[in-house]
C-alpha positions, 0 to 999 in steps of 0.5 A, a space after each residue: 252287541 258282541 264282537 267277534 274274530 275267528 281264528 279257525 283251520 278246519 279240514 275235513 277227512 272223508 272216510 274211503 273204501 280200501 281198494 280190493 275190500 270186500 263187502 262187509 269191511 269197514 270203511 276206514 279215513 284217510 290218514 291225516 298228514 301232519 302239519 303245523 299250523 300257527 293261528 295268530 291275532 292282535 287286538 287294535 290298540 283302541 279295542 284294547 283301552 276297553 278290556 279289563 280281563 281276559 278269559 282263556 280256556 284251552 283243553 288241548 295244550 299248554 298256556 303261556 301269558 307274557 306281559 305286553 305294554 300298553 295297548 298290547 293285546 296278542 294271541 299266538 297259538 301253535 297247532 300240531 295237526 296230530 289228530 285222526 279224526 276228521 275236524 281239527 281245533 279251532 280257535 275262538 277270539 270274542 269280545 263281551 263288553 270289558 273281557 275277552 274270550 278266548 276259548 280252544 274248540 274240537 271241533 267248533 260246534 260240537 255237541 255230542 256230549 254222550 260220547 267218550 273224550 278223544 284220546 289225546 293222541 287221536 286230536 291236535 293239539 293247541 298250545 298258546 301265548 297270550 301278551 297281557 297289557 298292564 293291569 288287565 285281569 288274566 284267567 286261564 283254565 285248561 284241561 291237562 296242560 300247564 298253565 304259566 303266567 310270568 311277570 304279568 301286572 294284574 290279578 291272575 286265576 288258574 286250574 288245570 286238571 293234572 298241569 303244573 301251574 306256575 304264576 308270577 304277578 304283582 297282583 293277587 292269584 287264585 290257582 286250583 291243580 287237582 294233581 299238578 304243582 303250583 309255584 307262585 312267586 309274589 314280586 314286592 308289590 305295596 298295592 297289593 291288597 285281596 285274597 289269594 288262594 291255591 287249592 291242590 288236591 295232590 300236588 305240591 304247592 311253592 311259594 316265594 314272597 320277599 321278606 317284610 312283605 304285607 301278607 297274611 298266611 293261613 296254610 293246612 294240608 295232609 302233607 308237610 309244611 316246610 320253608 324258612 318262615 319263622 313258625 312252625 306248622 302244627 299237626 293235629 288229627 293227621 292235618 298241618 296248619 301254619 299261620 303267618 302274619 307280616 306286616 298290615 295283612 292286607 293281601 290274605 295268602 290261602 293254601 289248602 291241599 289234601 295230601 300235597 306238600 306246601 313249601 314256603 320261601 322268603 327272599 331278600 329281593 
């Protein structure tokens, strides 16, 4: 059985004829006051003891995931009404047995896939925080807004189009940009254990891990490697590579990119 919360704010324009208009003019709508509008929801604590992941996907704005303490789970959304068109974004909150979707509309129910994407400055915008309990999952996908998950206490997964992404988790992290940045910083975690991946196609790729970390590193791009690990990268028919191995291995590091440049840093904290 699926349950669900809503959180929706729709508005409908009804197109009027401009007085003294005449025959053959088109009908134009009414232009849309603008306004702010803040969409929040919070998970009852008992629902909360249930959700392993949390599944988001928003195309009309930015991401933000905080850590939560236990049995918090919140979402909070902002809403510029910039939109000319006639509905406005809704957002969506369900729950599918042990993950929570939360997934940004415009408008809800819509279908006409045939035609062309609305220019951004024609539709609202949507931009979320999301409050993650310990240990729970996060994936977080958006169109071309930044993506940002700081401090959380669980794997993470995010892929924007041309937003930076920008990740900080004990866990591990799957990241893709086509043309946007990543920066991943890996606090010490000795439960760390996987596979991460960042995959760019043009963007620069950072990452931050603290020295004497168990990580295994395997990087290629058609940019440059640089950073201040104790290897060089080696070219070979216009590619870089670098391998890099501390301690165990057991959390596997990937980083593949077209043409963006990969930088590496080890910390001392």
């Amino acid at each position: 059985m699926v349950r669900g919360t809503h959180l929706r704010a729709c508005l409908l324009l009804l197109g009027c004829l401009i007085p003294g208009s005449t025959r053959g003019d088109v009908p134009k709508a009414a232009a849309k006051e603008f306004k702010i509008d803040r969409l929040e929801w919070a998970a009852d604590p008992a629902l909360v003891a249930g959700i392993k992941r949390i599944e988001l996907r928003n195309d009309y704005g930015d991401v933000r995931a905080r850590p939560g303490y236990a049995g918090m789970l919140e979402v909070h959304s902002v809403v510029q009404r910039l939109g000319a068109g006639p509905d406005d974004v809704g957002v969506n909150v369900v729950r599918h047995e042990e993950v929570l979707a939360v997934n940004v509309t415009y408008p809800p129910g819509r279908t006409d896939v045939d035609k062309p994407r609305l220019a951004q400055d024609e539709i609202d915008r949507c931009d979320m925080v999301v409050y993650v309990p310990p240990g729970v999952a996060f994936s977080a996908q958006s169109f071309r807004g930044i993506v940002e998950a700081r401090h959380l206490q669980g794997n993470v997964s995010a892929s924007t189009l041309d937003g930076e992404i920008r990740v900080s988790t004990t866990g591990t992290i799957r990241a893709r940009s086509r043309d946007g940045g990543i920066t991943v910083v890996f606090p010490r975690s000795d439960e760390r254990t996987g596979v991460s991946l960042l995959e760019s196609e043009s963007g620069a790729v950072s990452v931050t891990f603290p020295s004497g970390s168990n990580v295994d590193v395997r990087a290629e791009t058609g940019g440059a490697i640089t950073g201040n690990l104790p290897v060089q990268a080696q070219a070979e028919s216009g590619r870089r590579r670098l391998s890099f191995r501390s301690g165990p291995g057991s959390h596997s590091l990937l980083i593949r990119s077209e043409r963006g440049d990969v930088d590496f840093y080890q910390s001392d904290q």
